[in-house]
MISEDO-427436 format. One record per residue: x, y, z of N, C-alpha, C in turn; residue number from 0; residue in three letters. Coordinates in steps of 0.1 Angstrom, whole numbers, plus 5000, padded with zeros to 4 digits. Layout:
REM residues N
    n_x    n_y    n_z   ca_x   ca_y   ca_z    c_x    c_y    c_z   tivo   nufi
      X      Y      Z      X      Y      Z      X      Y      Z    NUM    ALA
...
This chain:
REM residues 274
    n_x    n_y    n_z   ca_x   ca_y   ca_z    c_x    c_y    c_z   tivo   nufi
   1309   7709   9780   1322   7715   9781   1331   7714   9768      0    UNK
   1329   7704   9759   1331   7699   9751   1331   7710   9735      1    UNK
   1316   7714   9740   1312   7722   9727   1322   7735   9724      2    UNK
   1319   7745   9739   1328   7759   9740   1342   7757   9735      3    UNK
   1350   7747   9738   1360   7749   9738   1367   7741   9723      4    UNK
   1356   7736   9715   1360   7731   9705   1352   7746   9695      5    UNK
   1344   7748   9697   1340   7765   9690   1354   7775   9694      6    UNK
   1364   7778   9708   1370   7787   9704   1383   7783   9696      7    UNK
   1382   7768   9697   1393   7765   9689   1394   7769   9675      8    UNK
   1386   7767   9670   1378   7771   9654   1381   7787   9652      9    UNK
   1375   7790   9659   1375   7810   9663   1393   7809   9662     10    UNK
   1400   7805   9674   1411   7809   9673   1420   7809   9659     11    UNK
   1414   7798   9655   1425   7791   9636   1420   7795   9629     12    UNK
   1403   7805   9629   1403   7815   9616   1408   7821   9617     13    UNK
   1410   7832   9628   1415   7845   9631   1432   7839   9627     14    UNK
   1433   7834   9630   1453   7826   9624   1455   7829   9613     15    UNK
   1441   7820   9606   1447   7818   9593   1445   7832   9586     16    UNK
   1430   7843   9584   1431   7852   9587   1443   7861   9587     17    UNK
   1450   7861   9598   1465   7869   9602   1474   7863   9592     18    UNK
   1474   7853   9589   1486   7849   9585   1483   7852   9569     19    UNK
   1475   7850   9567   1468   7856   9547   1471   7868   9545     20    UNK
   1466   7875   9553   1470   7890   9552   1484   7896   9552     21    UNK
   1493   7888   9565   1506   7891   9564   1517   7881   9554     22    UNK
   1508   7871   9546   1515   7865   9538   1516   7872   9523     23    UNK
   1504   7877   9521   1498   7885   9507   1508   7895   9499     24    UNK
   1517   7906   9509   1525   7911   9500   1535   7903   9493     25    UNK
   1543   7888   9506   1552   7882   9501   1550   7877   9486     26    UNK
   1537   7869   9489   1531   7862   9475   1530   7872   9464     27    UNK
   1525   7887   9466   1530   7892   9456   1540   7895   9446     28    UNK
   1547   7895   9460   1563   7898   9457   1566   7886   9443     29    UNK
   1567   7872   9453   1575   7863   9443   1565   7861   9434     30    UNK
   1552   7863   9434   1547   7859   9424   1549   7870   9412     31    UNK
   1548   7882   9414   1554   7892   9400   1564   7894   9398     32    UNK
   1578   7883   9406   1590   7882   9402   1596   7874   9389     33    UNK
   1582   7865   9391   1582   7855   9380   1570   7850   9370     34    UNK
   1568   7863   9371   1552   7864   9363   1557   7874   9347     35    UNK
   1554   7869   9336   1557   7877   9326   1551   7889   9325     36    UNK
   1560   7901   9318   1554   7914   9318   1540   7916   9317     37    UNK
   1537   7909   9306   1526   7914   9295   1513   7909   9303     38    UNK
   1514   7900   9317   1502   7895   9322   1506   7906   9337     39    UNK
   1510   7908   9339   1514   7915   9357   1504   7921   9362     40    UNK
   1500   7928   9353   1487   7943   9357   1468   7937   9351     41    UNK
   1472   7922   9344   1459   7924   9339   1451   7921   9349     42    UNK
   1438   7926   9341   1422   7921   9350   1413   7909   9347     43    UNK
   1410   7902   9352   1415   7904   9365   1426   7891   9364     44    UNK
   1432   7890   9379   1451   7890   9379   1450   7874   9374     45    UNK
   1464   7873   9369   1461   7858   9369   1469   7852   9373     46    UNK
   1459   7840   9378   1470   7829   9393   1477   7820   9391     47    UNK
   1473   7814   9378   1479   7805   9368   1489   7810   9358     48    UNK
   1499   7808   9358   1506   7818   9345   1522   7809   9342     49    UNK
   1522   7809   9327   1540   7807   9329   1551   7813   9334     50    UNK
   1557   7804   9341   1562   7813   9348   1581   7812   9342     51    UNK
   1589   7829   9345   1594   7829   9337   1607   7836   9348     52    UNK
   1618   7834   9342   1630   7837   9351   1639   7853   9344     53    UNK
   1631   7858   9335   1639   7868   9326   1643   7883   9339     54    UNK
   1633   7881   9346   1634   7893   9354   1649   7890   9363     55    UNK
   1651   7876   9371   1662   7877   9378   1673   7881   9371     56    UNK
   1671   7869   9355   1683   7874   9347   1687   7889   9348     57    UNK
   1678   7899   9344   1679   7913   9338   1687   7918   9351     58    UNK
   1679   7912   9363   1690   7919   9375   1701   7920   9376     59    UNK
   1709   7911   9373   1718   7907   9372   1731   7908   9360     60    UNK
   1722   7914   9351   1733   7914   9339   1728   7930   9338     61    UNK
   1721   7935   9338   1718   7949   9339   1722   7957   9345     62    UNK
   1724   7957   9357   1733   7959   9367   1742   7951   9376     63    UNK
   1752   7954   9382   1765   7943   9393   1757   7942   9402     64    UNK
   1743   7936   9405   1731   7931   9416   1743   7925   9424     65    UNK
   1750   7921   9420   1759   7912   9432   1766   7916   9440     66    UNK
   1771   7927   9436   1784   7938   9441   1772   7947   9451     67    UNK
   1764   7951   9453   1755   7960   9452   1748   7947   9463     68    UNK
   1751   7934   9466   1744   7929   9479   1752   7926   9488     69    UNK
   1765   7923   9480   1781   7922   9490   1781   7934   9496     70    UNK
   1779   7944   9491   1781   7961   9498   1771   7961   9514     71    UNK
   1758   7957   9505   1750   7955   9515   1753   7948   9530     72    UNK
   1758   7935   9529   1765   7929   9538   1771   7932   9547     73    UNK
   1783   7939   9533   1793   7944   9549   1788   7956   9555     74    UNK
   1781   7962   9552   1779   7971   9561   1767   7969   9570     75    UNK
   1760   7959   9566   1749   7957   9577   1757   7944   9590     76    UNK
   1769   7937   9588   1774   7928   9595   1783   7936   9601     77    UNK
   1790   7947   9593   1798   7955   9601   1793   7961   9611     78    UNK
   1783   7970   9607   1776   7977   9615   1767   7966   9632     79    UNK
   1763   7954   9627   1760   7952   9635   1771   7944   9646     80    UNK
   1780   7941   9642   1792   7936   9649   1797   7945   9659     81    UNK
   1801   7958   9652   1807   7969   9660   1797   7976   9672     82    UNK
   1779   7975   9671   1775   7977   9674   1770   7972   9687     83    UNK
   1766   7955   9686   1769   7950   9694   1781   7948   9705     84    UNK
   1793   7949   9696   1802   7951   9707   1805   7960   9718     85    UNK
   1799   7974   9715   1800   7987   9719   1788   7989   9731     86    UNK
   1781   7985   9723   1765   7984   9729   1772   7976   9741     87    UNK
   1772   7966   9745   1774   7956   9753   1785   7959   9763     88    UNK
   1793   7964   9760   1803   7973   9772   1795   7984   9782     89    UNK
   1789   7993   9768   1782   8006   9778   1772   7999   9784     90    UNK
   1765   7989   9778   1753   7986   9788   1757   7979   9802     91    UNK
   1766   7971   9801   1779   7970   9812   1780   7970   9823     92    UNK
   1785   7986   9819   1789   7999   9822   1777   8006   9832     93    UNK
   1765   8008   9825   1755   8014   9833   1745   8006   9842     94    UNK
   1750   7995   9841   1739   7985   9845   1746   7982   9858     95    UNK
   1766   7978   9859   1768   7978   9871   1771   7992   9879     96    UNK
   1776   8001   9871   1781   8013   9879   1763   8021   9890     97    UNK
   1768   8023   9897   1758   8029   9911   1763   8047   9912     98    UNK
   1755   8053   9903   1759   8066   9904   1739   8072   9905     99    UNK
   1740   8085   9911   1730   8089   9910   1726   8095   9897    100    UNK
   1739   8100   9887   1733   8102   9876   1734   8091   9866    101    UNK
   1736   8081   9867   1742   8072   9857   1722   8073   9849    102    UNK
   1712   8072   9852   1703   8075   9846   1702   8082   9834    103    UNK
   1709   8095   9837   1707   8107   9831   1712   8104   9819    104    UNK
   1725   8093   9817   1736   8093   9812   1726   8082   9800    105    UNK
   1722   8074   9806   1716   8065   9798   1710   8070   9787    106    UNK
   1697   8080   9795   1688   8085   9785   1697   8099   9777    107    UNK
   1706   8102   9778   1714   8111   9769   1719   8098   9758    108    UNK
   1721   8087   9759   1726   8074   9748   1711   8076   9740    109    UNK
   1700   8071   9742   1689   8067   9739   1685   8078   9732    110    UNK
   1684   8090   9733   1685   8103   9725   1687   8103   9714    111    UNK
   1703   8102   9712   1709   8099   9701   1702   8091   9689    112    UNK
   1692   8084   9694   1685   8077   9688   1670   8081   9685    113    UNK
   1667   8091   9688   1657   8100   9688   1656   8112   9674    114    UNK
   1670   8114   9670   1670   8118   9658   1662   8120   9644    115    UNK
   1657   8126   9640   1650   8120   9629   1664   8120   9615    116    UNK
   1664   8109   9607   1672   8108   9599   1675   8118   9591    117    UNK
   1666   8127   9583   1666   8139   9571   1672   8147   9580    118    UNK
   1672   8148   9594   1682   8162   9597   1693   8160   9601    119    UNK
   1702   8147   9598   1717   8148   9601   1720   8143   9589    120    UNK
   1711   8140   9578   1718   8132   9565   1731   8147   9558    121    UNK
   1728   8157   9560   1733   8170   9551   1746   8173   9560    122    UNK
   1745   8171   9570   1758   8171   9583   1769   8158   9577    123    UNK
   1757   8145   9576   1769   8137   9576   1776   8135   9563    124    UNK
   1767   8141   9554   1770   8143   9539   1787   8152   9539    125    UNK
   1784   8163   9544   1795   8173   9545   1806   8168   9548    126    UNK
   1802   8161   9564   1818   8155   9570   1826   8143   9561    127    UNK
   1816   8132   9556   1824   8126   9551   1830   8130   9537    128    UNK
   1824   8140   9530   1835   8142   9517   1842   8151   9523    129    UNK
   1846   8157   9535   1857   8160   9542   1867   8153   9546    130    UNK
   1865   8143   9547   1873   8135   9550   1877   8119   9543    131    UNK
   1872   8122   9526   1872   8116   9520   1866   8101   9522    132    UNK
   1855   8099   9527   1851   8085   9528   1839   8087   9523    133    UNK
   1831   8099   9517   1819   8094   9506   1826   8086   9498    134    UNK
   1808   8077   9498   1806   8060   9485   1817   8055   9488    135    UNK
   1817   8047   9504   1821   8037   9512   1815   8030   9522    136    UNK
   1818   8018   9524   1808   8005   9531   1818   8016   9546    137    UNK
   1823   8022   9548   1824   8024   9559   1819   8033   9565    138    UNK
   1815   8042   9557   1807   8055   9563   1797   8048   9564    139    UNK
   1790   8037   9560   1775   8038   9562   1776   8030   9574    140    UNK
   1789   8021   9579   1784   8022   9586   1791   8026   9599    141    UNK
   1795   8034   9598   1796   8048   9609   1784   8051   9612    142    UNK
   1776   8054   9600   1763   8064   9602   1753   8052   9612    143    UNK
   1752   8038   9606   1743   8027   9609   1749   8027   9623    144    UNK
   1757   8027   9628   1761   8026   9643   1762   8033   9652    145    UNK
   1758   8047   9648   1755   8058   9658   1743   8056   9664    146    UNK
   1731   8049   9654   1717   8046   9654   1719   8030   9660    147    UNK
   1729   8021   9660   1721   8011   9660   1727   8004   9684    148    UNK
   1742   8014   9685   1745   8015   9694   1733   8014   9709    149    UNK
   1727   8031   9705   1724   8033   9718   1710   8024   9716    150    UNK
   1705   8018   9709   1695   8005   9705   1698   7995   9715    151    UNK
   1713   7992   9713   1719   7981   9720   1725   7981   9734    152    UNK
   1725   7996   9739   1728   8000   9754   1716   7996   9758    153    UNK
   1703   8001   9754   1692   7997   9763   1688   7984   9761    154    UNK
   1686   7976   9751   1685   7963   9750   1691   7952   9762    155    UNK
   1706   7956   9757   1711   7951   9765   1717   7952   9781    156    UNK
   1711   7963   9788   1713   7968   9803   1699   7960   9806    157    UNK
   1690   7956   9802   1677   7954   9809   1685   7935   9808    158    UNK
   1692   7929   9803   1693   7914   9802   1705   7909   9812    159    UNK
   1713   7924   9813   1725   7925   9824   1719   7925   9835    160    UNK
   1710   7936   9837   1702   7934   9854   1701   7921   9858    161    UNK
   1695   7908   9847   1691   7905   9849   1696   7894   9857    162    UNK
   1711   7895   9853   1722   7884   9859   1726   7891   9869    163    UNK
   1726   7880   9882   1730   7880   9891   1744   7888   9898    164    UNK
   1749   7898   9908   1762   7901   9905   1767   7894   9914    165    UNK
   1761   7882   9926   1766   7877   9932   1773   7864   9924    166    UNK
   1771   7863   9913   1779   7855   9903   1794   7859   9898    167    UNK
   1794   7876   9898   1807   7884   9898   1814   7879   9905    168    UNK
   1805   7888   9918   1817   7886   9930   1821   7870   9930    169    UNK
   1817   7857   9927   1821   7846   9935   1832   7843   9921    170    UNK
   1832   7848   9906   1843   7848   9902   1856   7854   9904    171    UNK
   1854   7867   9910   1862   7877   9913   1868   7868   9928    172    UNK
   1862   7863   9933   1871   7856   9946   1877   7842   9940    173    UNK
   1873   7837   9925   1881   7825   9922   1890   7832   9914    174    UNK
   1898   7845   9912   1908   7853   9912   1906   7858   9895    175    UNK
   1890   7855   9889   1889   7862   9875   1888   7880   9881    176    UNK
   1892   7882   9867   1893   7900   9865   1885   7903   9863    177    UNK
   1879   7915   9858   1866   7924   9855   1865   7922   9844    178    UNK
   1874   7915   9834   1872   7916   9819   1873   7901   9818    179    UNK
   1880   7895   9824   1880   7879   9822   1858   7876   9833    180    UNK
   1858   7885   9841   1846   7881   9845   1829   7882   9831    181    UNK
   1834   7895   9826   1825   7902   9822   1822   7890   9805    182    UNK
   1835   7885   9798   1837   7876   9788   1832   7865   9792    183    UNK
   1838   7857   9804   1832   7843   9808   1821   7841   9814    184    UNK
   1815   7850   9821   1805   7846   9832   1793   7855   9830    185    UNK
   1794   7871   9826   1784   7877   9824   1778   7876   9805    186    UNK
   1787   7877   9800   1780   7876   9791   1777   7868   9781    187    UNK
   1782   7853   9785   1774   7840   9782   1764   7841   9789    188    UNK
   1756   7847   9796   1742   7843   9805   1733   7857   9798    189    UNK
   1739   7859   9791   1732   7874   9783   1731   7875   9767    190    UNK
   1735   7861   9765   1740   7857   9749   1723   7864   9741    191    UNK
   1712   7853   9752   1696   7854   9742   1700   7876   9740    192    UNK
   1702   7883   9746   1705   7899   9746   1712   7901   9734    193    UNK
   1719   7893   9732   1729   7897   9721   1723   7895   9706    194    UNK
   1712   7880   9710   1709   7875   9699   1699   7888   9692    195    UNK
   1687   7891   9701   1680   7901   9699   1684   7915   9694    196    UNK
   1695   7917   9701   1701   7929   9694   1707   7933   9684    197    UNK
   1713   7919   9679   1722   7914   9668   1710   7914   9651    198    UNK
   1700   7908   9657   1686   7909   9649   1685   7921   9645    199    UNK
   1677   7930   9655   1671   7945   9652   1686   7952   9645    200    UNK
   1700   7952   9650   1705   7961   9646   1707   7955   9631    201    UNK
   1708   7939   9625   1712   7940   9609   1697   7944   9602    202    UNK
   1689   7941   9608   1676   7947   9599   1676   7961   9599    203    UNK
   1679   7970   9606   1677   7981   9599   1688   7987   9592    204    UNK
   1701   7979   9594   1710   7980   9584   1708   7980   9577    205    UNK
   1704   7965   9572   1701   7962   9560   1689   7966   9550    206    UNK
   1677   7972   9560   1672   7979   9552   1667   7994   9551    207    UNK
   1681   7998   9554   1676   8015   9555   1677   8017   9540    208    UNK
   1676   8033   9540   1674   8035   9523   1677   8048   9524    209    UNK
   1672   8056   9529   1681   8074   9533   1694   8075   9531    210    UNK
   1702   8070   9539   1715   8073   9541   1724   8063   9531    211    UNK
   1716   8056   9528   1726   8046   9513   1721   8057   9503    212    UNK
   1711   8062   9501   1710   8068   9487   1715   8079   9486    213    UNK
   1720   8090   9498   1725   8101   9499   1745   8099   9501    214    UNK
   1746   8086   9505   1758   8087   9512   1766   8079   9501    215    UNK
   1761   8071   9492   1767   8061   9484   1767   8065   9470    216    UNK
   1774   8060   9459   1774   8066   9445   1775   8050   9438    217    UNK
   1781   8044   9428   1781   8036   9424   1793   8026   9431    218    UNK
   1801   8031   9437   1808   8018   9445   1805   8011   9460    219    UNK
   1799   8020   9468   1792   8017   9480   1780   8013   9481    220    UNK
   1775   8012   9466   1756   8012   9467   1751   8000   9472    221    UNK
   1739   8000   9478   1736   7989   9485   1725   7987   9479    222    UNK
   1719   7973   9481   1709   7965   9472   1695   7975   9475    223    UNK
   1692   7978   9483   1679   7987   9486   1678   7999   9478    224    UNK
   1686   8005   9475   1692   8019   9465   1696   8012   9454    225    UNK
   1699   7999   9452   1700   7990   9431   1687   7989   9427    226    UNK
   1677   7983   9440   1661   7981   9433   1657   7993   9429    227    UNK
   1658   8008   9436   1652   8017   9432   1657   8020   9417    228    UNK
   1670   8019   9413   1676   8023   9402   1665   8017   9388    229    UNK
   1657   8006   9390   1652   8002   9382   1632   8012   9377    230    UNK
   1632   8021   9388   1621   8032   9385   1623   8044   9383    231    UNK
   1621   8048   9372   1622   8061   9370   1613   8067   9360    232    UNK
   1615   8080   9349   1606   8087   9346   1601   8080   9334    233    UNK
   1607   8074   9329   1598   8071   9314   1595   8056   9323    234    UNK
   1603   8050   9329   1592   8036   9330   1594   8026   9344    235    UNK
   1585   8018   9351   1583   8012   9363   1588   7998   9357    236    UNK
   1602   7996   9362   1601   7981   9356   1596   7972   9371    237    UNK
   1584   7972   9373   1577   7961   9379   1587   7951   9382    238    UNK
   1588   7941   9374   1596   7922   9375   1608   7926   9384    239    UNK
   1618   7934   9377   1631   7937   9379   1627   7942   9401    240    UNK
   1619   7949   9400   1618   7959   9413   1614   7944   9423    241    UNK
   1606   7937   9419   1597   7926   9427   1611   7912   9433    242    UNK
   1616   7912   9414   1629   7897   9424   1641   7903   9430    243    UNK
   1644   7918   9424   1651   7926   9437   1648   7922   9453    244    UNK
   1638   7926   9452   1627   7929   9466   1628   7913   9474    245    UNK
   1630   7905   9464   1629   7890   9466   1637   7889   9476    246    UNK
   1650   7893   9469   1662   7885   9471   1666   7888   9481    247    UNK
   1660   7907   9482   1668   7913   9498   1660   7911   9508    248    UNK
   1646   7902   9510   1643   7894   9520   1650   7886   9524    249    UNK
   1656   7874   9518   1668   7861   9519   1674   7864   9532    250    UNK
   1686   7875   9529   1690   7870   9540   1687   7878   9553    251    UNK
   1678   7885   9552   1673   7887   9567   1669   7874   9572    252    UNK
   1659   7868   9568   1653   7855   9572   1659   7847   9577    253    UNK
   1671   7843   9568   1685   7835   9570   1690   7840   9580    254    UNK
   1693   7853   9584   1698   7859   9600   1693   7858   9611    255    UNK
   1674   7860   9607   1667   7855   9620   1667   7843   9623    256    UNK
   1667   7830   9608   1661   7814   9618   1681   7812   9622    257    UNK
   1691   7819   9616   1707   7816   9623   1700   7818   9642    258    UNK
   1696   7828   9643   1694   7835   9657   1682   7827   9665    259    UNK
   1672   7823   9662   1662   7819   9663   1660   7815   9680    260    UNK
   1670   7804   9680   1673   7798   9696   1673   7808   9700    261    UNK
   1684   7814   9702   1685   7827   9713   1674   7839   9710    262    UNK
   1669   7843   9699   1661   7854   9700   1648   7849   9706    263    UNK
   1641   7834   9706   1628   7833   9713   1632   7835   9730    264    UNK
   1640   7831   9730   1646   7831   9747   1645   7843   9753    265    UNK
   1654   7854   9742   1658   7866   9746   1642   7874   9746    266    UNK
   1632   7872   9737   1623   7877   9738   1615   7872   9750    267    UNK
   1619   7860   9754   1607   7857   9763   1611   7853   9782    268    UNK
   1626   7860   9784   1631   7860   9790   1625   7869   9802    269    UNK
   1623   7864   9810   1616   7871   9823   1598   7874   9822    270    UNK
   1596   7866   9816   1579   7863   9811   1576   7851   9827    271    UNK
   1590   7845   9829   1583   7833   9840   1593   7831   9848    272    UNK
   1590   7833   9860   1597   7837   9871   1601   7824   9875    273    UNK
């Protein structure tokens, strides 16, 4: 009994390591031709040993306002996901307690909106906002990031509301809380792992969309995803420059997921065990 189950153990931890080589390999490229000098980047074959050199971060940085250009980034991926979650989290609410025979219908008209493909409202939303003067602002983008990241968070979050009890309501509602003092203290502390999950998905694609920052932003709203590209163009690929870009705007997603961590393994694994 001994043998089989020390063989699948083996099987199990190649196939791991395996997965984990594979999905580690772009990273390693990443930092490693962030800090690899030009003149070796491309040779044959690659080299794994190399001095290693910091000119690339520099250039980011003094080359262009990389800084300004990640603060941008920020607020509109924290705005966006703030407002979003907030919004999200009422309508989901909303649909999850209200008992209508269409309230279904109503759902999947939110979820729609999400259904969109991006290239065909970028030229719509282009028009309105230099209408209304908010082209190349952290706020239109995220207007735009919240139209997309809302009905995300209606459905996320109606499936974590079901999942609370409403005989918890009612026994508030008879210790004389309100519908909003109920919904603040009692429902949606028991729905927090929902928030955490949603909170996740909506700053990642905030943070890394790339359509609507490059159409919607000019030099004062630009965001780090649309700075790295600024470094490719026709006469030349600056490699280093594009790679510790690429670095840096991994950081703080990562930093947002292990912030979230607690609640998002929960929220993911929530009703897995009865």
């Amino acid at each position: 009994m001994d043998k089989p189950s020390t063989r699948q153990a083996i099987l199990v931890y190649t196939l791991l390591a395996i997965i984990l080589i594979v999905f580690m390999m772009p990273i390693y490229l990443i930092v490693s031709s962030s800090v690899k000098p030009s003149p070796i980047m491309f040779q044959k074959p690659p080299a794994f040993i190399f001095p290693v050199t910091w000119e690339h971060y520099v250039d980011l940085f003094t080359m262009r306002p990389f800084a300004k250009f990640i603060m941008n980034s920020l607020i509109v991926a924290l705005g966006s996901t703030a407002f979003s979650v907030f919004m999200g989290s009422l309508g989901a609410y909303a649909i999850s307690r209200i008992r209508h025979k269409r309230i279904n219908d109503v759902a999947f008209w939110i979820l729609s909106m999400r259904m969109f493909p991006p290239i065909a409202v970028v030229v719509p939303y282009y028009i309105i906002f230099k209408t209304v003067g908010l082209l190349d602002t952290p706020l239109a983008l995220i207007i735009v990031y919240s139209t997309a990241n809302i009905p995300l968070t209606v459905w996320l979050m109606k499936g974590f509301f079901d999942e609370v009890p409403t005989a918890l309501e009612e026994a508030a509602s008879v210790d004389g809380y309100g519908l909003v003092e109920t919904f603040w203290r009692i429902t949606l502390p028991l729905a927090a792992p929902g928030l955490a999950v949603s909170a996740v998905f909506c700053f990642i694609f905030s943070w890394n969309e790339f359509l609507f920052a490059l159409m919607l932003t000019g030099s004062e709203a630009q965001t780090a995803t649309v700075a790295v590209m600024s470094f490719w163009s026709s006469d030349a690929v600056q490699w280093g420059r594009i790679m510790a870009g690429s670095f840096i705007i991994l950081i703080p997603g990562v930093i947002f997921v292990l912030t979230c961590q607690r609640w998002l393994v929960r929220g993911l694994t929530m009703g897995s065990v009865k």
